[in-house]
C-alpha positions, 0 to 999 in steps of 0.5 A: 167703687167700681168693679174690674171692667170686662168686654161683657160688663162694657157692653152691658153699659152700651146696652143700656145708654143705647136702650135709652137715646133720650136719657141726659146722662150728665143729670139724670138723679141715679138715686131716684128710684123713679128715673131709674125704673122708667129705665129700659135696662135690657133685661139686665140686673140693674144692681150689677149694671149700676156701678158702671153707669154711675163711672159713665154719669161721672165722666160724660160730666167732666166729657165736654158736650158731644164726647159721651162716646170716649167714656165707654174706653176711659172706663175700659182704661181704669178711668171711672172719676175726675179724680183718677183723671186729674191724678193721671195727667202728668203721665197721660201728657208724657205718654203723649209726648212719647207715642207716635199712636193715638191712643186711650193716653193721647186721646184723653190728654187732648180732652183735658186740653179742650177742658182748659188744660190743667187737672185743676179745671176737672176736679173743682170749679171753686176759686178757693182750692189751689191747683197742685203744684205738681200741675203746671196748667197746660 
C-alpha cells in the first residue's frame, strides 16, 4: 500500500525519474535487485522512496504513451493503481460535467477518454471479464 502522499515525498519521486531520463518506467522489473542498484536514487533511501515509484510504474502503465508527467498529480490525488482509477470514473466524469476548471478530475477523465472511454479498458484487456454495469462505456 502506499503511503500519504506529501509535497517532500512527490519530490523525492521526481528526483529520482529526473535522475534517470533513460530509465522505461513502464518495464523496468522493480524486483530485480540489479536494475534497481543501477538506479541513480539521489541520495535517497530507496525503501522509503519505493512504494511511490511502484504507484508511479502502475500508473505511466495505464498513462498513454507521452503523459508519464500527469502521474506525479494523479499520485498527489490519491490515485496509485488502475483499480482506484477504474473505481473513480462515474465520479470524475460528474465532476467534469459540473466544473468550469480544468483540473486533476477533468484532466484524468479526458485520458481515460483517449484510453477508449470505459473503466473496463483500464483495469483488464481480457475479453472474458465483463464491464461493470455500473460503467456505461464512454
Amino acid at each position: 500500500m502506499t503511503p500519504m502522499v506529501d509535497r517532500n515525498a512527490l519530490a523525492k519521486l521526481q528526483c529520482l525519474i529526473d535522475a534517470n531520463p533513460s530509465i522505461d518506467w513502464r518495464t523496468i522489473a522493480l524486483g530485480d535487485g540489479s536494475a534497481l542498484d543501477a538506479l541513480d536514487w539521489c541520495d535517497l533511501d530507496p525503501e522509503a522512496v519505493m512504494p511511490f515509484v511502484k504507484a508511479y510504474q502502475r500508473l505511466v502503465r495505464i498513462l498513454p504513451a507521452g503523459e508519464d508527467h500527469r502521474a506525479p498529480a494523479l499520485i498527489a490525488s490519491g490515485l496509485h493503481s488502475a483499480i482506484q482509477v477504474s473505481w473513480q470514473r462515474p465520479l470524475l466524469k460528474w465532476l467534469a460535467s459540473r466544473t468550469s476548471r480544468v483540473g486533476i478530475f477533468t484532466m484524468f477523465f479526458e485520458i481515460i477518454s483517449k484510453r477508449g472511454g470505459s473503466c473496463w479498458s483500464l483495469t483488464t484487456s481480457s475479453k472474458s471479464y465483463r464491464q461493470p454495469a455500473w460503467s456505461s462505456g464512454a
